[in-house]
VMD Tcl script that draws the C-alpha trace (Angstrom):
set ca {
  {30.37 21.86 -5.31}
  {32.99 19.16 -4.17}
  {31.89 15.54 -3.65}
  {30.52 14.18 -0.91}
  {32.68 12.12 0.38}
  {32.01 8.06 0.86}
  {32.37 6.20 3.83}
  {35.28 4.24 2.69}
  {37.11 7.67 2.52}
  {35.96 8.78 5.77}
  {37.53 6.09 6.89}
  {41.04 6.11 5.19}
  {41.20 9.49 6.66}
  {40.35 9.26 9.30}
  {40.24 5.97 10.80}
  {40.15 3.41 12.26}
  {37.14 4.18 14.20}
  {37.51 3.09 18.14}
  {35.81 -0.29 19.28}
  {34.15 -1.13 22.31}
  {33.29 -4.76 23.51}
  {30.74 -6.19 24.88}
  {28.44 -9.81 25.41}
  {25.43 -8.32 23.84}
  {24.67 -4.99 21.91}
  {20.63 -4.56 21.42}
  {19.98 -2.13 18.67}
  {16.46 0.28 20.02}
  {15.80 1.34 23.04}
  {11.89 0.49 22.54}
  {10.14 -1.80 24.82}
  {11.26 -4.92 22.82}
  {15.40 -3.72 23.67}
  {14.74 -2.87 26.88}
  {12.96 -5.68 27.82}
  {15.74 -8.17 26.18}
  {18.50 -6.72 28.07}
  {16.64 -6.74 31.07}
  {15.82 -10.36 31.07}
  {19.59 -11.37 30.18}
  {20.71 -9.78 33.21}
  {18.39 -10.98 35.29}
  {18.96 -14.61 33.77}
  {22.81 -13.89 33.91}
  {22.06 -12.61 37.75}
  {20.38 -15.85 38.13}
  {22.98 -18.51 36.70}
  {25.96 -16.31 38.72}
  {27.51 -14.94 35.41}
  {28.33 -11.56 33.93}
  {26.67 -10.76 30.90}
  {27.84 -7.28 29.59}
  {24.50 -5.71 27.72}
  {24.55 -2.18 25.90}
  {21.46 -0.68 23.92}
  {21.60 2.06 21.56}
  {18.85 4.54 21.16}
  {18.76 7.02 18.20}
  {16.38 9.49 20.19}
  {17.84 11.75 22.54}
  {16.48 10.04 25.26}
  {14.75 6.76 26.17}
  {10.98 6.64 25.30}
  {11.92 10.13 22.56}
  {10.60 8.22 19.72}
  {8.13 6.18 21.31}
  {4.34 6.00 19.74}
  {1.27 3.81 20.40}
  {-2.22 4.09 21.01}
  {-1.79 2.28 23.67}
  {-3.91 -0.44 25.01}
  {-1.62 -2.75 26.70}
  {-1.62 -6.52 27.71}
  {-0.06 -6.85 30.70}
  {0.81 -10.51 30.18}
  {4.22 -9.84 29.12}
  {5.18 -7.61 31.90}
  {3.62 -9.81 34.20}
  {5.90 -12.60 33.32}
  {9.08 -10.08 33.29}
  {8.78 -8.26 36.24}
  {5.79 -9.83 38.57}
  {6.01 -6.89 41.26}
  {5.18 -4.07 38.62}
  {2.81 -3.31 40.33}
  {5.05 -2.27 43.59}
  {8.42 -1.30 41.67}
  {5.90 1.68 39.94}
  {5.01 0.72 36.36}
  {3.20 3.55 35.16}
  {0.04 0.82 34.05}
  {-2.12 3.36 35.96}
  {-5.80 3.13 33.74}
  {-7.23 -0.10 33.69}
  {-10.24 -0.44 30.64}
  {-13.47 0.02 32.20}
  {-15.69 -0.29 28.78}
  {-15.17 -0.65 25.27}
  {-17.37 0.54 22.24}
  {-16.53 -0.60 18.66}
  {-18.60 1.55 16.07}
  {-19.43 1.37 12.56}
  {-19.48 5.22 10.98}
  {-21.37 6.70 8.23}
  {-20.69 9.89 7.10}
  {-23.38 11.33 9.43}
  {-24.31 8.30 12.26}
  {-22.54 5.63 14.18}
  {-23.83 2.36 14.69}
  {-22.74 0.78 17.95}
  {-21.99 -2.93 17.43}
  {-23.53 -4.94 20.00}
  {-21.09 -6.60 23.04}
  {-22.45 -10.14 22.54}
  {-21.06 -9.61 18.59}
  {-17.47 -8.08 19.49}
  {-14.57 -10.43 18.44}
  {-12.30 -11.52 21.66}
  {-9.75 -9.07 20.20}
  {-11.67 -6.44 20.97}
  {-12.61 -7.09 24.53}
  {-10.13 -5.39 26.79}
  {-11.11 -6.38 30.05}
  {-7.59 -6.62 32.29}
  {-5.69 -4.38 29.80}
  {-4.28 -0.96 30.67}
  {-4.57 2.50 28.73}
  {-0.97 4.05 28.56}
  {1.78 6.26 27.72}
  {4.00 4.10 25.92}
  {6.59 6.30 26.06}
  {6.16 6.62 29.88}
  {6.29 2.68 30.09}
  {9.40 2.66 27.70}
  {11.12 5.28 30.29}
  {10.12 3.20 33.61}
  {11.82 0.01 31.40}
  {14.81 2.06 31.04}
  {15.11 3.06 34.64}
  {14.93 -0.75 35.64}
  {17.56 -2.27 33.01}
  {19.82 0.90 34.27}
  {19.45 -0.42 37.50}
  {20.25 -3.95 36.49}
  {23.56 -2.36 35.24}
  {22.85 -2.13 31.40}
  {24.70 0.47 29.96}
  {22.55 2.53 27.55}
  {23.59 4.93 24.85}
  {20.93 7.30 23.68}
  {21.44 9.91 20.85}
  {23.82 7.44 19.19}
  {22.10 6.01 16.27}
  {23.11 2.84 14.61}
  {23.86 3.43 10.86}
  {25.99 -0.09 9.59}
  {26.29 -3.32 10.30}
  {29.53 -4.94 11.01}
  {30.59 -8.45 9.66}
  {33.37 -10.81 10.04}
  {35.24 -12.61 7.73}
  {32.69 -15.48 7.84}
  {29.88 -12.84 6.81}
  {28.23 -13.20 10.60}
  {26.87 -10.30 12.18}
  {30.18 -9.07 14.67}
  {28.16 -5.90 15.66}
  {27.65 -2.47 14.49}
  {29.17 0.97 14.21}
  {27.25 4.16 14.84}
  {26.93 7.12 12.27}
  {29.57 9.90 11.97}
  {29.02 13.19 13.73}
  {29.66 17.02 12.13}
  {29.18 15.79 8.39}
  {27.59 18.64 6.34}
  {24.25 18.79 3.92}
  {27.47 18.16 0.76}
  {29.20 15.10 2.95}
  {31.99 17.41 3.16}
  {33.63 17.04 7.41}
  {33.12 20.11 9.40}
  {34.42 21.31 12.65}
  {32.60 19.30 14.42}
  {33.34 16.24 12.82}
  {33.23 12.85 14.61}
  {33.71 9.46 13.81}
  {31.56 6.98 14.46}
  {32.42 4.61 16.63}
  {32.04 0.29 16.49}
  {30.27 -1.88 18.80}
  {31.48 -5.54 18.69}
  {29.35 -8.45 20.38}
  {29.45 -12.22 20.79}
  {25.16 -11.33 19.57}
  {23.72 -8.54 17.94}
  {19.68 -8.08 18.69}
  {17.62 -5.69 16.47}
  {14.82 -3.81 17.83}
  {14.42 -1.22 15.63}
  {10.66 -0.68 15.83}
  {9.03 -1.34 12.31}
  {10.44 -0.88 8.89}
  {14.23 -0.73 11.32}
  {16.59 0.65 8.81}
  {19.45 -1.93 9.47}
  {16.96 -5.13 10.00}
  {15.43 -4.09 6.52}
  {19.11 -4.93 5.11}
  {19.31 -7.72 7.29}
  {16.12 -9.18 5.86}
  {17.25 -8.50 2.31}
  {20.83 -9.85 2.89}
  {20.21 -13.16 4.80}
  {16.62 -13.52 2.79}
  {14.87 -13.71 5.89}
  {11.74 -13.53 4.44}
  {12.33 -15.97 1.26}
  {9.57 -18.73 2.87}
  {7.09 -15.58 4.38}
  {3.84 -14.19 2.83}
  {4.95 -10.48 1.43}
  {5.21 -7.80 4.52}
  {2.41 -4.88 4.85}
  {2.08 -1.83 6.72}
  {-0.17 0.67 9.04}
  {0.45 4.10 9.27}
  {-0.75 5.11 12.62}
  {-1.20 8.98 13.15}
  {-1.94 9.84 17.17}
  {-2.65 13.42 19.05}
  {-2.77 13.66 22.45}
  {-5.62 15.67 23.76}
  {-6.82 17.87 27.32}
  {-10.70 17.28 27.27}
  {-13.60 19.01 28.84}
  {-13.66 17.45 32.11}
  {-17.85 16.59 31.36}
  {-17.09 14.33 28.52}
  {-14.53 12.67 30.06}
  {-14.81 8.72 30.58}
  {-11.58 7.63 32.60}
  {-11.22 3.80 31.39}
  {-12.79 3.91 27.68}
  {-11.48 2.75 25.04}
  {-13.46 3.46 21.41}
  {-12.66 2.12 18.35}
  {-14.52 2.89 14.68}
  {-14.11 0.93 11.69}
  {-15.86 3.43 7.98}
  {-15.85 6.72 7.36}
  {-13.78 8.49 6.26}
  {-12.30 5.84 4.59}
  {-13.68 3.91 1.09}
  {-14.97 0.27 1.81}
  {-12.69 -0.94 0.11}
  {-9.53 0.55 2.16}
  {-8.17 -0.79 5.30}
  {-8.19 1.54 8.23}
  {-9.78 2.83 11.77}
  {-9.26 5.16 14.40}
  {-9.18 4.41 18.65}
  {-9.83 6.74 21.00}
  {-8.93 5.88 24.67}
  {-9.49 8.08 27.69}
  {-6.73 8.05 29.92}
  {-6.32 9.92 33.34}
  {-6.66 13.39 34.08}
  {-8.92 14.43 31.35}
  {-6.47 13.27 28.90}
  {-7.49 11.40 25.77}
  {-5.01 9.17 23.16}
  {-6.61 9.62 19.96}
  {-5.56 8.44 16.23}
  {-6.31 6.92 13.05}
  {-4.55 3.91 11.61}
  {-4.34 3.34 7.41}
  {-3.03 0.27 5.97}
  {-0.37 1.33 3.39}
  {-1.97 -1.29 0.75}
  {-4.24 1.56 -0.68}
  {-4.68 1.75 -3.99}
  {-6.07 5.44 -4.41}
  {-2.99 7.80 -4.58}
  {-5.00 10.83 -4.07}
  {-5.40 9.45 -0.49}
  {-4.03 11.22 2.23}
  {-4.04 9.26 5.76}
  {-3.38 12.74 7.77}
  {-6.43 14.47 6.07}
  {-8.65 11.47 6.79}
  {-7.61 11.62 10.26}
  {-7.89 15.21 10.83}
  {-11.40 14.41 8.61}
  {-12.51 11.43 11.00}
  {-12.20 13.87 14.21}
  {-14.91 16.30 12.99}
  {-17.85 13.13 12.79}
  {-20.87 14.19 15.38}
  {-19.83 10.83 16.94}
  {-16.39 12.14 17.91}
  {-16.21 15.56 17.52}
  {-18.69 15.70 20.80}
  {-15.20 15.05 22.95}
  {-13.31 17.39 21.09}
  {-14.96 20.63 22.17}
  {-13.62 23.06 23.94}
  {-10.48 21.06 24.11}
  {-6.88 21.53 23.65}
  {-4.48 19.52 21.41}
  {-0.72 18.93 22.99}
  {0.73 16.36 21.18}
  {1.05 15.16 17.65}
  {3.31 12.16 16.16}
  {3.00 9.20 13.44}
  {4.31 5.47 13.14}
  {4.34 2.86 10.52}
  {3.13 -0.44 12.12}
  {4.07 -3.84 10.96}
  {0.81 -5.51 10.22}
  {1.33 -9.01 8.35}
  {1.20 -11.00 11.52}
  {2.45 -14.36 11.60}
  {2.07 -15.59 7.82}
  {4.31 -12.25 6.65}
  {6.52 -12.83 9.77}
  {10.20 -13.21 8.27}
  {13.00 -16.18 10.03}
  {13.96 -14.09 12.72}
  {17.89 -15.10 13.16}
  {20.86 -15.36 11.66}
  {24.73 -16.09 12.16}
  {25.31 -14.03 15.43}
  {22.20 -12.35 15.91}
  {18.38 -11.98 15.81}
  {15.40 -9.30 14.89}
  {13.00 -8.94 17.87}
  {9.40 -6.94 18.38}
  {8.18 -4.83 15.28}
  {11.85 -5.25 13.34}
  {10.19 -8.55 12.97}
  {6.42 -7.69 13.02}
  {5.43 -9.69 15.91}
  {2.39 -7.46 16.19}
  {-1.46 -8.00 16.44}
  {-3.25 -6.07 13.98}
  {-6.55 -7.78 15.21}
  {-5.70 -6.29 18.83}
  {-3.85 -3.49 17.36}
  {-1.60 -4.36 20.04}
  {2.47 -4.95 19.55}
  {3.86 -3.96 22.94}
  {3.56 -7.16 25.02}
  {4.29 -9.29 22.01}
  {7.62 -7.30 21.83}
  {8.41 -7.64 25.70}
  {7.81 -11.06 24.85}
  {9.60 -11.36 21.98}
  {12.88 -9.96 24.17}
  {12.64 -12.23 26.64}
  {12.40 -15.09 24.05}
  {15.94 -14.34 22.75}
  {17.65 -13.00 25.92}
  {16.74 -16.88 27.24}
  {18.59 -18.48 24.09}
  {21.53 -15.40 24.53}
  {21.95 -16.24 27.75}
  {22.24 -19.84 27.41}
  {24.58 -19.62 23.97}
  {26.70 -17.74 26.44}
  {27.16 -20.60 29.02}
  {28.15 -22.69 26.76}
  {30.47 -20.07 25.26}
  {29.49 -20.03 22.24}
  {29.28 -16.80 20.36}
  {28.35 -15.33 16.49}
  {26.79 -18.17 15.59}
  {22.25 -18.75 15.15}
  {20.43 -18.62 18.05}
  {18.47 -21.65 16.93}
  {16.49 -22.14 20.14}
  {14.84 -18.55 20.15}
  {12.12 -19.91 16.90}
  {11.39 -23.00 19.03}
  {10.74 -20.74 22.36}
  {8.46 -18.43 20.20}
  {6.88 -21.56 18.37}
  {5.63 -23.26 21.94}
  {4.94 -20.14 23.80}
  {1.44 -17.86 24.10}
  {2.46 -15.66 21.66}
  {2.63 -17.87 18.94}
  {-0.72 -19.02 19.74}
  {-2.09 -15.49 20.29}
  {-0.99 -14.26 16.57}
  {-1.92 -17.88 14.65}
  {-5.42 -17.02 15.86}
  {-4.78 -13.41 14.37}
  {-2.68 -15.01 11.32}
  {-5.58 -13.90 8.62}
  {-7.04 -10.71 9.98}
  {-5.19 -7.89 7.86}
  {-5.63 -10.06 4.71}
  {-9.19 -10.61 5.58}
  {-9.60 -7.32 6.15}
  {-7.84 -6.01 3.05}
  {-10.70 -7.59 1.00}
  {-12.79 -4.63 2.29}
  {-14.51 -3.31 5.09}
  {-17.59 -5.83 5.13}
  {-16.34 -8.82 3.30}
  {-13.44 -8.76 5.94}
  {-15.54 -7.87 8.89}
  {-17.92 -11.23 8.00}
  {-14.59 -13.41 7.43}
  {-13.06 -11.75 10.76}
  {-16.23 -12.47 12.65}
  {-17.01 -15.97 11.30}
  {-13.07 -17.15 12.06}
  {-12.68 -15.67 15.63}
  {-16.57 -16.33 17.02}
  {-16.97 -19.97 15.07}
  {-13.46 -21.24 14.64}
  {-12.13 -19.54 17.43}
  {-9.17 -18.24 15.39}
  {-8.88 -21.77 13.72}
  {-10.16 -21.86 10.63}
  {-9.35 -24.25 7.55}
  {-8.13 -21.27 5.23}
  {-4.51 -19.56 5.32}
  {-4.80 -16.34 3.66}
  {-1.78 -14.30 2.66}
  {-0.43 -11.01 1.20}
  {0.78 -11.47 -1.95}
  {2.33 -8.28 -3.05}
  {3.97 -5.48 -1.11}
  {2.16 -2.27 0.10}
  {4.11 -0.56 -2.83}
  {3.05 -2.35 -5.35}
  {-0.58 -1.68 -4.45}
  {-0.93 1.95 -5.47}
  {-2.72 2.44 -9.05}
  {-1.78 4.84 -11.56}
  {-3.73 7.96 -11.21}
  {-5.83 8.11 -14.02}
  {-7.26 5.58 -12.61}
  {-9.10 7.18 -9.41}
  {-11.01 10.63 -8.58}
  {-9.00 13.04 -6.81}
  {-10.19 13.31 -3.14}
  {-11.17 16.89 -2.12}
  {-10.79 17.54 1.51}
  {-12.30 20.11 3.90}
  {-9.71 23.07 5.42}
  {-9.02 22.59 8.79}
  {-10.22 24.63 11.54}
  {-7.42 24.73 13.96}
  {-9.42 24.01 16.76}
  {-10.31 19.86 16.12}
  {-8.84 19.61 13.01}
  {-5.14 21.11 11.63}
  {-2.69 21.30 9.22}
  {0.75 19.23 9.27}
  {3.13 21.73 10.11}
  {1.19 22.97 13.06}
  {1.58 19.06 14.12}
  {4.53 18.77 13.34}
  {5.45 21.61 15.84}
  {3.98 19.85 18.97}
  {6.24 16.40 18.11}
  {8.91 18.50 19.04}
  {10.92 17.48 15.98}
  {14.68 18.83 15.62}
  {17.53 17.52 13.22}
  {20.55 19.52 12.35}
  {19.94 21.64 10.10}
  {23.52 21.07 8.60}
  {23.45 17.18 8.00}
  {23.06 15.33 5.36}
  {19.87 14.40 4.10}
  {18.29 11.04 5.50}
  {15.53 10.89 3.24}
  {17.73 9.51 -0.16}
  {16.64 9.43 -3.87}
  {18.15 6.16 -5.61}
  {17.34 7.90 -8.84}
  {16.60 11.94 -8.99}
  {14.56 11.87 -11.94}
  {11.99 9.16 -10.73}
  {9.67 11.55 -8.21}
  {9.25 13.92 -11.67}
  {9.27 11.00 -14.39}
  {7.51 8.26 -12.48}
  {5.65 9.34 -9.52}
  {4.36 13.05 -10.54}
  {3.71 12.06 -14.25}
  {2.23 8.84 -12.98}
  {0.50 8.80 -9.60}
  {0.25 12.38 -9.42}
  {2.60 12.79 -6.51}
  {1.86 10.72 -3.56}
  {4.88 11.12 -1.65}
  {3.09 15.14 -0.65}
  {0.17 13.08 0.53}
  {1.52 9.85 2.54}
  {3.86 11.62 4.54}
  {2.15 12.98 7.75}
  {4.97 15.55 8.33}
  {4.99 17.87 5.40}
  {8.77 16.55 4.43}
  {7.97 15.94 0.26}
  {6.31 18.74 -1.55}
  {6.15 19.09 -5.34}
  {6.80 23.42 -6.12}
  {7.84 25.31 -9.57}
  {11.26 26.75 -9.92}
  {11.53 28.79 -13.02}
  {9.05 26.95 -14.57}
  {10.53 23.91 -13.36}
  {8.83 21.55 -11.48}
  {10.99 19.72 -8.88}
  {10.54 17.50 -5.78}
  {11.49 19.11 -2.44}
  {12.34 17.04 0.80}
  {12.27 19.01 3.96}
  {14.17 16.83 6.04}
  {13.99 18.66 9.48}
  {10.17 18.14 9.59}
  {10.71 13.79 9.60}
  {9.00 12.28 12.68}
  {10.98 8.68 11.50}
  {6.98 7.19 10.60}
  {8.96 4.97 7.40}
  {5.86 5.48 5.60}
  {7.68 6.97 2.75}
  {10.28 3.62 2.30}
  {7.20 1.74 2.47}
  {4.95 3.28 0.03}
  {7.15 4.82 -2.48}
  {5.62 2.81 -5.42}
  {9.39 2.68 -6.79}
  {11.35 2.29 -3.76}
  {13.48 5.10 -5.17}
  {12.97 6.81 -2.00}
  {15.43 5.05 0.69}
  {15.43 6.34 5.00}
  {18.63 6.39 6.50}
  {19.59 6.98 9.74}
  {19.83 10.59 10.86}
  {22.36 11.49 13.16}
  {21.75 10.27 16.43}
  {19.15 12.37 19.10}
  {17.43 13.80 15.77}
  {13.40 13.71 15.46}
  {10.70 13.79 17.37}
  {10.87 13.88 21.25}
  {7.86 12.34 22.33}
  {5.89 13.42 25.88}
  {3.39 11.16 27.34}
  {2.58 9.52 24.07}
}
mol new
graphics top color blue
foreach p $ca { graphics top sphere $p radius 0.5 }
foreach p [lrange $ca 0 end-1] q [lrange $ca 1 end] { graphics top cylinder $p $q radius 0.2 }
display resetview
């Protein structure tokens, strides 16, 4: 077998790889990119200029890999386009009534209105299709004249002598599973900007070197994780509540592990359902898919479930910390926005108006670096917007929730309570991760296996049947995004040691431990990744790295 050959060669041989400028390339075509380069050109529209915007988008089209709940705020959009209403936003299902329910194994306790935390009041907020919303933003920055690239996935970023962010360069075409140039061979090509903006969604491949590289996060609590695992449903048309939103804190999960599930019932009989587990487990028999497919069958739930049809499946790490794990968010010639930052509310379990917001933020400072031509240096002024604006005050309230919470599932709920309905989100403590999500998991010696039930394939189901209906697709050919630092360390480390929890973390199927002569080995089944990063969070090593497929690989998302 010849060696796979390095970049750097690639290169020689190839090269030099074309370059195309522009004023601003925005890395993610989620609604934190979209909503950036819509708000520089309508700034730049305002001040008379001509502010050149591209974004890149690794799905194959805008909104592909899109995935929330979602319950959104419509603050943000209010603010960025006021007529949303009129220009056809597809905000369509406003919240009529929410229930928040405590589960046993066998009853549900329904927790009075009068006792609900503000975060969980949804009044004014609107059930949607993210991905739908995500689309309709694409259609309007089109129509502003951004120029938008999906299918071409950013893989490296590009520095200048001065070590400032100059841009980035997208990932070679036609390279084969031994990094050996086929046929269809293409090289990537570079995108050079006066600012580079990140909006990777969470755990964004480049913004994780970014992070590392400019120690972003040297002065910020340590980072943690969700994994959020969503089905879309058809209902029986008699247990349908157009406007609900439900959300359960309990079983399945042990008190002591972070985690709950929403279930929101959108238009025409169709209900968002899915289960959220923070990655800070400690248990490494768990298995966040089985408790969700577990959670579905409680008499509480199952009841909408009946006679029902499953059409879409997908899964999405969510960046959780809130403001005290919230990393500095620029450097010399560019900036992380939305979830590449972790701008999120876990109390809300809400991230998509903080991310609108979060683009606007930094278009304002673009825009105004670029009247004063100024270009690759910090955007200095986008901090100080975020610092005096709602959404600072919105996630300072929040700033202790998933810490709270991570103390267990009463202890947290009494803290939660006692800071949002006494202090009103200001309370005299500050608490804080201190360790990764990684570092969490215990050996497993230490904990009882976990035996779960079979599924039924009719409310609950297995992951490759789920993985069908996310329409995921890479080519079959490429290279391998899911990397090994080390080769030995699944067998050595994480078999001998935590008894495999790479087959049970990832929703998708992708890692499975199997004998080969005897032999047992780790086997990654690349085509079945849905992009969720859970594995390059959780990997108690971090011998397992994600790298950026080639671009329009993955899941292609429908009305999730």
């Amino acid at each position: 077998m010849s060696q796979a050959l390095t970049q750097a060669a690639i290169l020689e041989q190839f090269g030099p790889r074309e370059a195309m400028e522009y004023d601003v390339v925005i890395v993610g075509g989620g609604p934190a990119g979209l909503s950036c380069a819509i708000h520089i050109k309508q700034l730049a529209l305002q001040s008379g200029r001509d502010v050149s915007v591209v974004v890149l988008e690794k799905g194959s089209e805008i909104g592909a890999h899109i995935l929330s709940g979602a319950v959104m705020d419509p603050i943000a959009m209010n603010e960025l386009f006021p007529d949303w209403k009129e220009l056809g936003a597809p905000l369509l299902t406003p919240v009529k009534e929410d229930r928040f329910m405590f589960l046993t194994k066998s009853s549900g306790i329904k927790t009075p209105e009068w006792l609900l935390p503000q975060s969980f009041k949804n009044h004014g907020n609107f059930i949607v299709s993210l991905s739908d919303v995500t689309k309709w933003l694409g259609a309007q920055a089109e129509s502003l004249g951004v120029e938008i690239f999906p299918g071409f996935a950013a893989a490296e970023v590009l520095f200048d002598d001065q070590g400032r962010v100059k841009g980035v360069a997208t990932g070679n075409l036609g390279i084969d599973k031994e990094g050996q140039v086929t046929d269809q061979f293409q090289l990537g090509m570079e995108l050079h900007a006066k600012y580079t903006v990140f909006a990777e969604g969470a755990r964004g491949h480049l913004g994780k070197q970014l992070i590392e590289r400019f120690q972003l996060d040297a002065n910020s609590a340590a980072q943690t994780y969700g994994i959020g695992i969503k089905e879309l449903w058809e209902i029986d048309p008699s247990v349908h509540e157009e406007g609900l939103v439900v959300h359960t804190a309990g079983w399945p999960l042990a008190n002591d592990t972070y985690g709950g599930s929403f279930l929101y019932h959108m238009a025409n009989n169709q209900v968002t359902v899915g289960f959220v587990v923070g990655l800070g487990y400690k248990n490494p028999y768990l298995s966040p898919f089985e408790e969700f497919q577990r959670y579905k069958t409680h008499p509480s739930i199952r009841k909408f479930f009946e006679n029902g049809k499953r059409i879409g499946y997908g899964a999405r790490a969510i960046t959780a910390g809130g403001l005290n794990s919230l990393p500095k968010t620029t450097f010399p010639g560019g900036a992380l926005i939305g979830c590449d930052a972790g701008y999120l509310n876990a109390s809300r379990i809400k991230g998509s108006h903080a991310a609108i917001k979060s683009g606007m933020l930094v278009a304002k400072d673009i825009v105004g670096a670029l009247g004063e031509d100024r270009a690759h240096d910090e955007l200095l002024n986008y901090p100080k917007y975020f610092q005096s604006s709602w959404l600072f005050d919105e996630l300072y309230k929040a700033r202790n929730f998933k810490a709270a919470m991570s103390k267990g599932l009463y202890s947290g709920s009494v803290l939660v309570g006692l800071e949002q309905k006494v202090f009103n989100g200001s309370a005299p403590w500050n608490l804080a991760h201190s360790k990764p999500d990684h570092a969490c998991l215990e050996p497993a010696d230490l904990h009882k296996p976990i035996v779960y039930p079979k599924p039924d394939g009719k409310i609950s189901f297995d992951r490759l049947s789920s993985v069908f209906i996310s329409n995921t697709n890479h080519a079959e050919n490429q290279p391998a995004h899911l990397t090994l630092k080390n080769p030995d360390v699944p067998i050595n480390t994480n078999l001998a040691i935590y008894a495999g929890p790479e087959a049970r973390y990832c929703p998708a199927g992708v890692y499975e431990y199997v004998q080969t002569d005897g032999i047992e080995r780790l086997q990654i089944n690349a085509q079945n990744c849905v992009h969720c990063k859970t594995c390059d969070i959780k990997d108690p090593t971090q011998n397992i790295v994600w790298v950026t497929p080639e671009g329009g690989g993955g899941p292609n998302y429908s009305g999730m």
